[in-house]
N, C-alpha and C positions, 0 to 999 in steps of 0.2 A: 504494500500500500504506500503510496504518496503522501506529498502532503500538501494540503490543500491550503491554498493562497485563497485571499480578498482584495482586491483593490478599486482605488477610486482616481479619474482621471482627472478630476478639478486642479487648476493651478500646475498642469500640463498642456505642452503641445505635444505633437505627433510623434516625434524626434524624443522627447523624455521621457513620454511614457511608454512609448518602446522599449526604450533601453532602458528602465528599471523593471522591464516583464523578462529580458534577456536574462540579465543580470541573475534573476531570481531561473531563470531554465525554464521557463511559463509554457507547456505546447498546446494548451488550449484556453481562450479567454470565452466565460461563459456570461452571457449581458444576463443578469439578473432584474433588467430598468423593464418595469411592466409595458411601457411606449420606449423604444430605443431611437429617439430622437431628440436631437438639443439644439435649440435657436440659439444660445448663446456660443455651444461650439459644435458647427456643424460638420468640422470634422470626423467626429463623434459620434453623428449617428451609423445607424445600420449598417449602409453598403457602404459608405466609405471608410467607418473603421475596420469591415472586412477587408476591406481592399488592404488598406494600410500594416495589418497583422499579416495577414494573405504575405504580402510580399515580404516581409522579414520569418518568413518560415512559420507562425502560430496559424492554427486554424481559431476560429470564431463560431461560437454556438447561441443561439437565443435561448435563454430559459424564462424570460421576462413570463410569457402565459402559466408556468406553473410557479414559479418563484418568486416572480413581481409582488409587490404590496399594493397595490392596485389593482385589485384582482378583481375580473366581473363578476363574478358573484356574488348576489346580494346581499347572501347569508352571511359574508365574513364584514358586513357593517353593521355599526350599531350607531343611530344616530347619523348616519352619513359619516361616523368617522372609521375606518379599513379597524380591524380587531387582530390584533398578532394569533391570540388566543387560536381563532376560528380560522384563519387562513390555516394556520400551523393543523388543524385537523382536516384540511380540505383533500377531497382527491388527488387535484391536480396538483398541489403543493408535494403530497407523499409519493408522486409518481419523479416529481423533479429530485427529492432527494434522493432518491433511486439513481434516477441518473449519474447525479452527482459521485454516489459511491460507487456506482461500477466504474463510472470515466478516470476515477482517482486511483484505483486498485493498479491500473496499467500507466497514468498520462498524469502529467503535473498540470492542474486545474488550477486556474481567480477565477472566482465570482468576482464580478467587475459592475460598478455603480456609479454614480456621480461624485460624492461625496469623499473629499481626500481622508476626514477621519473615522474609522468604521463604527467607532459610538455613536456618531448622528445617521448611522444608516442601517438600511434593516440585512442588509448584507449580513452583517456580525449579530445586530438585535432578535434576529428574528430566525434566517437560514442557517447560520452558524451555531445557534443556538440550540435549533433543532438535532444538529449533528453530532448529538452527544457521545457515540459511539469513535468521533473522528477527532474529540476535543484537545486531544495531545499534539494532533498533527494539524491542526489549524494553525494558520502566518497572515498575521495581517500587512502586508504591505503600505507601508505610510506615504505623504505625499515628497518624503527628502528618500525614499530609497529603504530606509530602514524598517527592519521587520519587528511587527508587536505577537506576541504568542498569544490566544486564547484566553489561557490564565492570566497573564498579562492584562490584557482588556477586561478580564472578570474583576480585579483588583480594582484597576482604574476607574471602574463603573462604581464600584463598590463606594471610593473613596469620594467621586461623585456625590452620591445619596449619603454620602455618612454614614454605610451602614455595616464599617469593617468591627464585626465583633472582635471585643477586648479578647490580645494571644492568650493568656493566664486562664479565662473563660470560656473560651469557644473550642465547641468540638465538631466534628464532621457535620453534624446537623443544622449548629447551628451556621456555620459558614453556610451550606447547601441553601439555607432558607435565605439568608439577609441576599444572596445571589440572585434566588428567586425574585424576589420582589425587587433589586436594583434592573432585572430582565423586566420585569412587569410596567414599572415606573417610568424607564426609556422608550419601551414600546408606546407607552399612552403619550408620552412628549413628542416622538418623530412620526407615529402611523398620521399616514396619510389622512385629511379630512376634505371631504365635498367642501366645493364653494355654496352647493346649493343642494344641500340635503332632498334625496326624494322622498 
């Protein structure tokens, strides 16, 4: 098994965010953006980021319809706002981590998003999350190059919300739970919300 990257293209062109997917051996970038398209870099979207991977030797995969946080289905909103909870139990979500773990068993995988740091995206909130079985081998690639471990990003979440249980105190459970809920807390601050709730 591999080990499975996240990355985010913000605060790159074409040229550096290449070469920090090189750098890491990346041979597959999988768009996890529910719409793969960006007005502000239309380099970015769809065909021309394949093109662009394309030609430095990565292939390019959509998983935006089962991994997206934007996801059409109605059931995963509550209020017009997207529910990590209910996407995270949806079909097509459990059909993408599937994906996921077979393409990583053989081939060095990012989930790849907008967002340079993976706490503001659902990349790490939400799919990486679910990937509990791959927790060890998750790398977050940041926007300077450098890699954040899993754990890493669990901590820093943690210290986020305040909710690193006292070392002298805390045993496996209670770390497990204050995790839970700093998971719970980000998802409700970045899930996507309708402009115009149906």
């Amino acid at each position: 098994m591999q080990n499975l990257f996240t990355v985010g293209y913000s605060g790159h062109d074409q040229r550096s965010f290449t070469s920090i997917l090189l750098a890491s051996n990346i041979d597959v970038i999988c768009d996890v953006r529910s719409t793969p398209y960006s007005r502000y870099k239309p380099e970015f979207s769809r065909a021309p980021l394949k093109k662009i991977l394309n030609d430095v030797g990565m292939k390019y995969v959509f998983l935006g319809g089962q991994l997206g946080a934007r996801p059409a289905d109605r059931s995963c909103y509550v209020d017009g706002q997207a529910t990590y909870q209910r996407i995270a139990k949806s079909e097509p979500f459990s059909a993408g981590l599937h994906r996921v773990r077979s393409g990583a068993k053989r081939l060095n995988l990012a989930l790849m998003c907008s967002e340079s740091d993976p706490i503001e995206c659902h990349r790490a909130i939400l799919v990486c999350r679910e990937l509990n079985d791959m927790h060890e081998r998750i790398c977050h690639i940041r926007g300077d190059g450098s890699v954040e471990t899993q754990a890493e990003l669990d901590r820093r979440l943690l210290d986020l919300f305040k909710l690193t249980p006292p070392p002298l105190l805390s045993d496996a459970a209670d770390w497990a739970k204050a995790v839970e809920q700093a998971y719970s807390k980000q998802g409700d601050a970045i899930a996507f919300r309708e402009k115009y709730p149906n």
